[in-house]
N, C-alpha and C positions, 0 to 999 in steps of 0.2 A: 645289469642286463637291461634288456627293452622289451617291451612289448610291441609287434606288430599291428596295428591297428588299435582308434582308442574306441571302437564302437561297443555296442552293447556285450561282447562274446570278447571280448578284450580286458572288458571290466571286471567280468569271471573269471577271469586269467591272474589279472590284479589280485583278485579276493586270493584265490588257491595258491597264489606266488606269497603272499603275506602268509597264510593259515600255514604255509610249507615250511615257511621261515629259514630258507638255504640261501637264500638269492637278493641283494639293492636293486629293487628296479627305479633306475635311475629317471625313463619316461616312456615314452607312446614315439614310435612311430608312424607315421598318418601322411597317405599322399593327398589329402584336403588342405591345402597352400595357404586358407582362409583361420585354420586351427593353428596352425605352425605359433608357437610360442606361447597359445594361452594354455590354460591349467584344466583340467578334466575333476569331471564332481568327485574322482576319487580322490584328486589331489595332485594328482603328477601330473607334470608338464608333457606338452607333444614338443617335442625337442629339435625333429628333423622330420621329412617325408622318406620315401626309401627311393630316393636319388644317392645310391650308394656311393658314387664318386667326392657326393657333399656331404656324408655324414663324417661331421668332426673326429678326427683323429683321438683315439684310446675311449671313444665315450663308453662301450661296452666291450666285454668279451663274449656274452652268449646272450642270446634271445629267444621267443618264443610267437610265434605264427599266431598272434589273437583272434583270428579270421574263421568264419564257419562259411563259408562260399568254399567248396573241395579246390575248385581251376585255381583261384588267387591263393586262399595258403597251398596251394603246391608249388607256386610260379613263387612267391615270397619267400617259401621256406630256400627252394633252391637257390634264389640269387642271394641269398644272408649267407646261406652256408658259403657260396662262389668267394662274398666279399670277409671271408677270414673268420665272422661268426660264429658259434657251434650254439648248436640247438640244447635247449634246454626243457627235459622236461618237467611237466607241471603238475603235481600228483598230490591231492587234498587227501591230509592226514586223516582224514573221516572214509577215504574209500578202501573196501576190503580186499586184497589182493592176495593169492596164494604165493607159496616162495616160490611154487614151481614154473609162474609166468614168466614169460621172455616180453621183454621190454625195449620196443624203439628206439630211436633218437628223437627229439623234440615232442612227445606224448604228453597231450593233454587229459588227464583223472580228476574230473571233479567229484564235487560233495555227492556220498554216498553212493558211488557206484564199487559194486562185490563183480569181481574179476576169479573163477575157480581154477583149480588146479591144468597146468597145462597148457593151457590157451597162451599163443603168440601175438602180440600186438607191434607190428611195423609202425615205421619213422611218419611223423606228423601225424598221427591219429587221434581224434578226440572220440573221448567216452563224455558225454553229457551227464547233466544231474541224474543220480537213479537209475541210469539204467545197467544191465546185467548180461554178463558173459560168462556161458557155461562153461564148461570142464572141453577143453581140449580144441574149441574152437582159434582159427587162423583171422584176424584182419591184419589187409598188405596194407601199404604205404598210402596215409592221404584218405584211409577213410574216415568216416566220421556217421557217428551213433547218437541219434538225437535224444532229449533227454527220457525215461522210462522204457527205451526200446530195450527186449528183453530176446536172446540170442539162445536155443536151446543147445546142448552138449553137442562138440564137433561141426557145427557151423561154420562156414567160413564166405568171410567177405572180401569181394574184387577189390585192386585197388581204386582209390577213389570214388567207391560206392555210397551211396546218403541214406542212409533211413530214419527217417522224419519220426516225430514226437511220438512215443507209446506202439511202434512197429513192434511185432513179435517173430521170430523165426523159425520153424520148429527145427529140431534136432535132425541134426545129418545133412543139410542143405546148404544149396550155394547160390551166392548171390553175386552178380557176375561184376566185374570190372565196369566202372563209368555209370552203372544200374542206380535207380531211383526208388525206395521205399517208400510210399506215402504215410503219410501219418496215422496213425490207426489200422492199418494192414495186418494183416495177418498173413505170413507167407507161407501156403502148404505144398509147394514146387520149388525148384531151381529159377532162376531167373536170370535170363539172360543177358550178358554182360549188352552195359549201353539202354537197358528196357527201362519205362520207367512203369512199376506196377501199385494200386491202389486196392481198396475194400477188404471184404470179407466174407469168403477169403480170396486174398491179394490176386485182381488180376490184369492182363496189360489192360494200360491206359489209352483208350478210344480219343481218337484225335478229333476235335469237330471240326465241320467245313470251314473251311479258309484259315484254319489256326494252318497247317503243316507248312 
């Protein structure tokens, strides 16, 4: 298999693909032209960029989206999948998972993240280090859960929604499609899909003059 990207969230991909111990990854995919063929401090090669048409014939069968940018691994995941690939996911023997969870295509589970009974997790979603998903909570396709962010029971997250380092969510709420969790937020409302909300407790984010 490959990895998509050899950046830092790529490497963590690395780690949980070894500690998983189901999968060769053979190298790194990397559209940096300037890495093409040297060796990454994990040890594996960047092999190819994902100019699909030029990746060497049989090098993989499945791969895995090492990207924490939502827009790029969703646009990576899709065109691997388009080019024959099948997503692979990535789940570190250290995280705790009920049997009763429903599991995506291409999910990334790192080190130490408890997953409770119920809760659905859609295709390309990363759970970060440590963080937690209560009992019966939904995240769709493409989101992604930064590391310590903790989810209260029935939760659910829009697709491709972010919640940044040590977000909390309480229980019963929604966090909307395309939406933005700042780090350390606390979210005690709904949030609207596209919003991007910060503090505590979480709330939209004030644009200053001449940013919009």
């Amino acid at each position: 298999m490959v990895i998509i990207g050899s950046g830092g969230h790529g490497h963590v991909v690395l780690d949980v693909l070894r500690e998983q111990g189901t999968a060769e990854v053979v190298g790194f995919l990397d559209d940096n032209e300037a890495l093409l063929h040297t060796t990454t401090r994990g040890g594996v090669p960047i092999v190819a960029t994902t100019d699909w048409s030029q990746l060497p014939p049989g090098l993989a069968e499945a791969f895995v989206a090492g990207i924490g940018n939502n827009a790029i691994r969703r646009r990576k995941f899709a065109e691997a999948c388009a080019a024959g690939l099948r997503p692979w996911s990535a789940i570190h023997p250290s995280a705790i998972i009920a049997r009763s969870v429903a599991i995506g295509a291409g999910v990334q589970i790192v080190a130490g993240v408890i997953v409770n009974p119920y809760a659905r997790i859609g295709d390309n979603v990363i759970l970060n280090t440590g963080c937690t998903v209560d009992h019966d909570c939904v995240l769709a396709d493409h989101a992604f859960l930064g590391p310590g962010v903790n989810l209260g029971g029935a939760v659910t997250v829009g697709e491709g929604a972010f919640l940044g380092l040590g977000a909390v969510v309480l229980p019963g709420l929604t966090v909307g499609a395309g939406a933005v969790v700042g780090a350390g937020a606390v979210v005690t409302h709904d949030v609207p899909e596209g919003q991007t909300v910060v503090g505590v407790p979480a709330r939209c984010r004030l644009v200053p003059p001449g940013e919009a």
